[in-house]
C-alpha positions in Angstrom: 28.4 25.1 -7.4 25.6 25.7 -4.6 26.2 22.1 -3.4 30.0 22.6 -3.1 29.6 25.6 -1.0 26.7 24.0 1.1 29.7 20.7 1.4 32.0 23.8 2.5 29.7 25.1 4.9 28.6 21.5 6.2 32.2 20.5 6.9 33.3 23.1 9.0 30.2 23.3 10.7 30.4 19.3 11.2 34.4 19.8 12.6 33.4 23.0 15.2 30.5 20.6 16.5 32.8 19.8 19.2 32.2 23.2 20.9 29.7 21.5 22.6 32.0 19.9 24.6 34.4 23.2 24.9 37.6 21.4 23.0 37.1 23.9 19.8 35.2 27.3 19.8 34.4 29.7 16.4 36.3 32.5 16.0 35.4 35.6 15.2 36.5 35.2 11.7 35.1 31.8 11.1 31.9 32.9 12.3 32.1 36.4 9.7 33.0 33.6 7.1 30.4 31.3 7.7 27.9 34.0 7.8 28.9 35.4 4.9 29.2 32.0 2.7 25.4 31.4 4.2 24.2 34.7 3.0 25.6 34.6 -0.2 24.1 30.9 -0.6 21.0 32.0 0.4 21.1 35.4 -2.0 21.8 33.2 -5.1 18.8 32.7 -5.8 17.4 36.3 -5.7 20.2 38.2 -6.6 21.9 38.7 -9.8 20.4 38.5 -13.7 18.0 35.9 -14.7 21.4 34.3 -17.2 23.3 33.8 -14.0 20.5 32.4 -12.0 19.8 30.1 -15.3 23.5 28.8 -15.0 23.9 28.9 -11.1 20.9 26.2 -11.2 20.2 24.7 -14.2 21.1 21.4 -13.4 18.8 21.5 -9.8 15.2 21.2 -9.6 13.4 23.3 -7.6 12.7 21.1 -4.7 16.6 20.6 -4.8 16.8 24.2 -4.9 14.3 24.9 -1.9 16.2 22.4 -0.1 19.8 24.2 0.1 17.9 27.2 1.1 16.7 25.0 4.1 20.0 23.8 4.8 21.5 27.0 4.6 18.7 28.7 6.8 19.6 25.6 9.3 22.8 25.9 9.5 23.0 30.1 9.7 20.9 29.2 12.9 23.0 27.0 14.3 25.7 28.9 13.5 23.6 32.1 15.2 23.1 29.6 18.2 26.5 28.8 18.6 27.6 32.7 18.4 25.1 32.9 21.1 26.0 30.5 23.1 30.2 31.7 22.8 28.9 35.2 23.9 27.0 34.2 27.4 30.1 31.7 28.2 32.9 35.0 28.0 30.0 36.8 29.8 29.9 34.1 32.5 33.9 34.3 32.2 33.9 37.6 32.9 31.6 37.8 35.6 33.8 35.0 37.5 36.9 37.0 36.7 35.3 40.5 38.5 34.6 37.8 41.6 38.6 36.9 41.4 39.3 40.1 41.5 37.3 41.0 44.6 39.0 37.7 46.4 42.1 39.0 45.1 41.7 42.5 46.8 40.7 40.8 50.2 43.9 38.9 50.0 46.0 41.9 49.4 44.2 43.1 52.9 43.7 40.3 55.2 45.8 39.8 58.3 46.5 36.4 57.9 49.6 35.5 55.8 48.7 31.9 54.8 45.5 33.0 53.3 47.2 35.7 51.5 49.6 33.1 50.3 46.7 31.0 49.2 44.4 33.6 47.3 46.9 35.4 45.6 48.1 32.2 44.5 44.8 30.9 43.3 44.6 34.5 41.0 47.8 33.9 39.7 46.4 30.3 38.5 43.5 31.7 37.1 44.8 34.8 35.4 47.7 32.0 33.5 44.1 29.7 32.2 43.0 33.0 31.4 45.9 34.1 29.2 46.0 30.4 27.6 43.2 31.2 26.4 44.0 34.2 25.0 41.9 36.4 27.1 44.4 39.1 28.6 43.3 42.5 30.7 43.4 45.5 29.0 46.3 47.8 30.6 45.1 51.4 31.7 46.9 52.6 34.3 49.8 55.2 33.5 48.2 55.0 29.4 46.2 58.0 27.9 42.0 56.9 27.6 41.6 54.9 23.9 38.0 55.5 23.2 37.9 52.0 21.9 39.4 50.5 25.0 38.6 52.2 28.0 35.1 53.8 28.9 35.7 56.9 31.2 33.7 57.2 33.5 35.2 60.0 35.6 37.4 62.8 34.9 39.6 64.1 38.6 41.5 66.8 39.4 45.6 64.9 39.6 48.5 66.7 39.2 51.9 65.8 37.4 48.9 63.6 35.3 49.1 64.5 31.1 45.5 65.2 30.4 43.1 62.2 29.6 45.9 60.1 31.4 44.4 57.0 33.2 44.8 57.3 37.0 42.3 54.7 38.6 40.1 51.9 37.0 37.1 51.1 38.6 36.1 48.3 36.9 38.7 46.0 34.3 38.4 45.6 30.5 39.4 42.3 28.8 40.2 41.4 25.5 39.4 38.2 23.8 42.6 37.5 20.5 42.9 41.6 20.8 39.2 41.9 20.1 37.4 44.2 23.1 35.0 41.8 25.2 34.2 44.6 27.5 35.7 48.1 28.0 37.6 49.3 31.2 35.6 51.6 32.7 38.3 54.4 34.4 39.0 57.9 35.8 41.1 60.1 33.8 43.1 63.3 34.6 41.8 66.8 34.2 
């Protein structure tokens, strides 16, 4: 039984190898999945009453026993390393999408109408890789503060505003599959 779920465990981790190379990248779930697959193989062997643990490995020696556990402690690292590594690239991502966003400001106030042209152009590139990736901005403006979206950082005086109602973000939230990567930080009405 261990060795089918270390085979499970081995398989997907051999197929999402190719993150390295940014064609595939865990999920959310997969990761949750793998971590708890990993924990439970590595729990076996402590956890339940000595008749289970007698049937759960009778037919493994210890060695073969101390083994999986190695396995399974190597690949919940890689797994962690991966999870780490997926974190500081939509960190990276995000930081590069806060530059576009500055660019993107400039090009709404420069003078010159080719560059204009050429900026807003180059935002409305990178905001369709963005969404083909499934990373979308969350909306605030116009919507009442969701504790869970937006981070308020400011509460003004505006009138014909509903209380709590966003009226200026100050720095843009983005979700990753509808899963917060980072909250919009905004002012809300009085």
């Amino acid at each position: 039984m261990t060795e089918l779920i270390i085979g499970g465990i081995r398989t997907r981790f051999e197929k999402k190898k190719q993150f390295k190379d940014f064609d595939q990248s865990f999920t959310e779930g997969e990761i949750q999945e793998l971590e708890e697959t990993v924990e439970a193989c590595l729990n076996t062997k402590d956890n339940g009453d000595e008749q289970n643990k007698i049937k759960s490995f009778s037919n493994l020696s210890e060695e073969e026993i101390n083994k999986l556990q190695q396995e399974c402690i190597s690949l919940k690292n890689n797994l962690d390393e991966k999870q780490e590594f997926n974190s500081k690239i939509l960190n990276k991502i995000i930081a590069i999408l806060d530059q576009v966003e500055e660019i993107h400001r400039y090009a709404l106030e420069v003078e010159d109408i080719t560059l204009r042209q050429y900026l807003v152009g180059i935002k409305e590139q990178i905001d369709k890789e963005i969404n083909e990736i499934e990373i979308q901005e969350i909306k605030c403006i116009g919507k009442i503060v969701d504790e869970k979206l937006h981070k308020c950082v400011q509460i003004v005086e505006s009138e014909g505003k509903l209380q709590n109602e966003i009226v200026h973000v100050t720095q843009k939230g983005y979700l990753l599959k509808g899963e917060v990567l980072r909250e919009a930080s905004v002012m809300a009405a009085k």
